[in-house]
C-alpha positions, 0 to 999 in steps of 0.5 A: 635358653636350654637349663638342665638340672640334675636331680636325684629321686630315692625309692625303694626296690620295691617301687621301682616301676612305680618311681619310673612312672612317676618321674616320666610323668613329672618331668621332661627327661633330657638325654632320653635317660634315667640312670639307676643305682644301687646303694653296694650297702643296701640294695634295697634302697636305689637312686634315680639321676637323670636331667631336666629341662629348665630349673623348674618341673612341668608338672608336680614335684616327685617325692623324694626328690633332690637336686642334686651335682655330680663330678664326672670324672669320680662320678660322685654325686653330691649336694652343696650342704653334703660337700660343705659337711664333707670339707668340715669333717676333712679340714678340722671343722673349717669350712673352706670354700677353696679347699680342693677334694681328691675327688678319687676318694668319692668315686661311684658315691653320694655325698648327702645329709640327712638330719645334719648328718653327712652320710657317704652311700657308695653307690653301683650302676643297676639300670639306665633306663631309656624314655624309648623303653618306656612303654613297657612300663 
């Protein structure tokens, strides 16, 4: 049985060597990869996505981290409690669980909530890391 999940670890610039090392040292990075993205309002503040195998760590769970979906086609990455937020905020406060999104209009974005807030982060490719690259870490 090969379950992945997408997660997401928040960081800040500043930690950018640290944050690698602890996700390589926490996880089993499927793919080979750890996409690195920058907030394009903030880019202090980066976003690590990348898959694991199973639904479960191996070791301990890294700090800051989210499970997280994507749609490919917009790359938009989301959490289901964002997407509800969003679907609300679009249709009048009502949740409809079939409303369909022009996802378009979230391309290269992360919907996220934060203290029951929605907050849309528009988002630029800095990095993909790949796991061979990583002894010079």
């Amino acid at each position: 049985m090969n379950n992945r999940q997408l997660l997401c670890t928040f960081a800040n610039q500043n930690y950018i060597i640290t944050t690698m090392r602890s996700i390589l040292a926490s996880f089993d990075i499927m793919y080979n990869k750890v996409y690195i993205f920058e907030n394009k309002n903030d880019r202090n503040n980066l976003l690590y996505t990348y898959n694991i195998r199973g639904t479960k760590p191996n070791k301990c769970f890294t700090q800051n981290t989210i499970s997280i979906h994507r749609k490919k086609q917009s790359n938009t990455f989301y959490t289901i409690n964002a997407l509800n937020y969003l679907i609300m905020d679009i249709n009048n406060g009502v949740l409809d669980k079939s409303y369909q999104l022009d996802w378009e209009n979230y391309k290269d974005m992360a919907i996220l909530t934060n203290n029951d807030e929605l907050r849309k982060v528009n988002l630029r490719l800095k990095e993909v890391f790949k796991i061979e690259d990583n002894e010079n870490i």
